[in-house]
N, C-alpha and C positions, 0 to 999 in steps of 0.2 A: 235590319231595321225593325224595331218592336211596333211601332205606330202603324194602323191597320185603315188609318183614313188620313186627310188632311182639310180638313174647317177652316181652321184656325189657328195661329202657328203656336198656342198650346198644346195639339196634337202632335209634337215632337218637341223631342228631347234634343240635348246639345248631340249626343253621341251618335242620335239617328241624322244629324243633319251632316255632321261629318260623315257619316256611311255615305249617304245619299250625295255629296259631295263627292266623293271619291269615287263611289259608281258612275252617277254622271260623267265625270272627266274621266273615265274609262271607258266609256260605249261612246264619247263622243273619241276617242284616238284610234278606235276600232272601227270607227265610221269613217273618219281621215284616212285609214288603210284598206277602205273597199269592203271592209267584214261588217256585214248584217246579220244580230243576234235574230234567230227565229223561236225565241223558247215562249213566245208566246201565241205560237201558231194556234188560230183557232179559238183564243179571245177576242171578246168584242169592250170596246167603250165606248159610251155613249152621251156623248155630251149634247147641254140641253140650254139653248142661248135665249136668257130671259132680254140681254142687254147686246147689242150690233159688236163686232168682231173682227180682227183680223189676226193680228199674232198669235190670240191665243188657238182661234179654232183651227189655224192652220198647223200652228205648233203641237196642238193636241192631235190633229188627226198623221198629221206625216209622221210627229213621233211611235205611235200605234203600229203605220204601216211599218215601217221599220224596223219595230219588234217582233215581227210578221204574222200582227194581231190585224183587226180589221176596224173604221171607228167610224161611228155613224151619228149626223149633228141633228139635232131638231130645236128650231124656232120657233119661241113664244108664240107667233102665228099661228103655229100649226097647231100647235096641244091646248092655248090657251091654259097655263097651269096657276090653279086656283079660281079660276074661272069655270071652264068645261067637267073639271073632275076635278079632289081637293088635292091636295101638296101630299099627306101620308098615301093617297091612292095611287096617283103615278108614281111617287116612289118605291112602293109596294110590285108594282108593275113592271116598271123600267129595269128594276131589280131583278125581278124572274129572265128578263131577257140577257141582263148586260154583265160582265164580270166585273168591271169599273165604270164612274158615276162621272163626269165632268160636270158640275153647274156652275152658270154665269150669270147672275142674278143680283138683284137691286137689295134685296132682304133679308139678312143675315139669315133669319132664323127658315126661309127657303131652304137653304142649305143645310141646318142644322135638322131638318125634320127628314133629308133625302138619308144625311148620316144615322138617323135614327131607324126609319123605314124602309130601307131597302134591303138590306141583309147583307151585301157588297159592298166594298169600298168605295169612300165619296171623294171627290176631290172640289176644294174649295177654285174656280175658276175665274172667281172675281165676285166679290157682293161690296156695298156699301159699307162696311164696316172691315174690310181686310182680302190684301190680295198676295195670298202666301205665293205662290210660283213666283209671282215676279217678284216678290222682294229677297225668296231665295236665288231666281236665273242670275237677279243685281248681285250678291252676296258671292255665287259663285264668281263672276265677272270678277270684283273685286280682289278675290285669292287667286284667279289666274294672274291680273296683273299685280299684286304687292306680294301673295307668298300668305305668310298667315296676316291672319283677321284680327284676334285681341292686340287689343290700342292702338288699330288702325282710325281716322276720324272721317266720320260719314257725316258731311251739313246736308240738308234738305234745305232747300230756300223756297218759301211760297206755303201755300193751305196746308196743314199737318192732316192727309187724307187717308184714303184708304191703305194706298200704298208706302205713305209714312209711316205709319201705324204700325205695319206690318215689318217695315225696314226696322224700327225702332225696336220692335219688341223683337225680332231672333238678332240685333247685335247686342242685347242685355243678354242675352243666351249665353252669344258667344264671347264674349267679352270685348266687343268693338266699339267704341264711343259713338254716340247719336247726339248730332244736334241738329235741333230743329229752328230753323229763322224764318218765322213769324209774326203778321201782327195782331195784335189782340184780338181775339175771337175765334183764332185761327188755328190755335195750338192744341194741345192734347187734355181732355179733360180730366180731372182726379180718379173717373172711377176707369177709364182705360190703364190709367197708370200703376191703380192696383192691383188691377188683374196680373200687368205683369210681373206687379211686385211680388202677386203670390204664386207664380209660377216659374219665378224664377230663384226665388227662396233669398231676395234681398231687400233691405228698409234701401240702402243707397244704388239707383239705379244711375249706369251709363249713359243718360239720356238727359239732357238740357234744354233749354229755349232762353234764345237771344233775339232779340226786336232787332238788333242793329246787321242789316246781313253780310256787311263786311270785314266787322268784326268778326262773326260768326265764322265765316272760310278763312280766315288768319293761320290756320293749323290744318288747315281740311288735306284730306286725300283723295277726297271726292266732294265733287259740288255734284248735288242733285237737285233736279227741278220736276214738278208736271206739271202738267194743263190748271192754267185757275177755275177752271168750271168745269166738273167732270158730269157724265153722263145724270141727266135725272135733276140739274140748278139751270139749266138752262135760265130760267124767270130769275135768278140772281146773278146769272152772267156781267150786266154792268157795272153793277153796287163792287161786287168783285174786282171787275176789273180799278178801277178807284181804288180800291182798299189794298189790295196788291201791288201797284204800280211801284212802287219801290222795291221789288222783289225779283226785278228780270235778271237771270243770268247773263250778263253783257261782259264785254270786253273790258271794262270798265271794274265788274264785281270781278272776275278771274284775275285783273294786277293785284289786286287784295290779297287773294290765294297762294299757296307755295307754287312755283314754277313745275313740279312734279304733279301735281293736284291733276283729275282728270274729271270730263262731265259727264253727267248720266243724265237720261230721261227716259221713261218706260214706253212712249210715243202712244197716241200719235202726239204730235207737236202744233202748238198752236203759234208756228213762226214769228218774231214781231213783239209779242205778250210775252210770254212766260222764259223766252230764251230767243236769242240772236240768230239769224243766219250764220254770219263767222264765227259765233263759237260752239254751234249744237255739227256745222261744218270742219271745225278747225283742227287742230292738229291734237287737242288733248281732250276729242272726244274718242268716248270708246261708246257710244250711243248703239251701234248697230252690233256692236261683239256682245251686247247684252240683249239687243233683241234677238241675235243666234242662239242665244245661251237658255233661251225661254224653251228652244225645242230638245235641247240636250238635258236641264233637270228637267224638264217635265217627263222624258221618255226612262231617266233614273228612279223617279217616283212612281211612276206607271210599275216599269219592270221590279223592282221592291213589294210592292204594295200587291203585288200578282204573285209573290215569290219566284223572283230572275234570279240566278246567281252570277257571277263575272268568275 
């Protein structure tokens, strides 16, 4: 893999993701057979949670241990960053101590100043503007269950967020159709659109929006959802909820869907709202193979990004 951080899923190529795809699903069958790679004994990572947690810092630190590197978390609490000392300082700092960077932060350009200042590897762990792991762990899910990816059809139903964003632009990578059903306000703006238009070196992008969300899964292979109010809208959470209401994944949207189609959501789940009991429950969820799959590509990007070999 040429890409030496991960921001923003500009910082990979199609070719690095299929590496990193393939490594993945190799140390996770090597983990299914008892065998833990140790080639990173004696690295540390250090991740750094501007925003509350659970998959990822779990997925981040077990995948570390695993590599039989060591990984060590600190919260906003504690460092106050940008606060107590500025953003180039601790990453300046955190850098002399750490081999690799996890940050999970509200502010894009947080993370863009650790990749600038640290002199180590950064890895984007979640900000407001894009959440590459998850929407490659989704991506991998995705090719375990169909096989290959190009003009497979990925609907998102609900806010076109961070994590849409993110799904959107590496299936314009890889050649997998994205659509996104939403309502007005909620969709993707021109100048995200061009970014990916210029990074992926096309005027016609795989990426759509349909208002109507049952037209939208008509074709899908995946129905995807998240939370209508992600960390940091809390004070728009109603207006939200209102505006959204026609956008639950229900039993209802999934007869729409092909009978093959399965559900995704990057959790947590806000039961009730955004998705159904019976069907975030039901038989053509793969919801939880994708929250396992956050610690198997993370611990592939990790081990890349540090030079692991398979």
């Amino acid at each position: 893999m040429h890409a030496k951080r991960l921001v923003s899923p500009a910082d990979l190529t199609a070719a690095d993701v299929e590496e990193l795809f393939a490594v993945s699903a190799e140390l996770k069958r090597r983990l299914r057979q008892g065998i833990y790679e140790q080639q990173l004994l004696g690295k540390t990572l250090v991740a750094i949670f501007e925003k509350a947690s659970l998959r990822t810092r779990l997925s981040f630190e077990v995948a570390m241990n695993q590599l039989g590197g060591r990984a060590l978390s600190v919260a906003q609490s504690e460092i106050k960053l940008g606060e107590r000392e500025s953003v180039p300082d601790a990453a300046r700092t955190v850098g002399r101590y750490a081999d690799v960077i996890a940050v999970r932060t509200y502010a894009q350009r947080i993370v863009e100043q650790f990749a600038r200042y640290a002199g180590v590897p950064v890895i984007n762990a979640l900000s407001d503007d894009h959440h590459p792991c998850q929407a490659l762990a989704d991506l991998l899910t995705i090719q375990e269950r169909f096989g290959d990816l190009p003009k497979r059809r990925i609907c998102f139903v609900g806010d076109g967020n961070n994590v849409a964003r993110s799904l959107a632009w590496f299936c314009a990578k890889l050649g997998a159709r994205f659509v996104l059903a939403a309502p007005k306000g909620y969709g993707f703006d021109e100048k995200f659109l061009a970014r990916v238009r210029k990074d992926v070196g096309k005027d016609r992008l795989p990426i759509s929006e349909v208002r109507d969300p049952a037209k939208a899964v008509r074709d899908a292979d995946v129905v995807y959802t998240d939370v209508w109010t992600s960390m940091g809208q809390e004070d728009k959470a109603q207006v939200r909820r209102v505006d959204l209401k026609d956008y639950q994944v229900n039993s209802e949207l999934m007869a729409a869907a092909p009978k093959h189609a399965v559900v995704m959501h990057c959790l947590p789940a806000h039961r009730g709202e955004e998705i159904t009991d019976d069907v975030i429950d039901g038989t053509q969820s793969i919801v939880f193979d994708q929250a396992e799959n956050r610690l198997h590509l993370q611990k592939g990007l990790i081990f890349l990004l540090l030079g692991g070999s398979v």
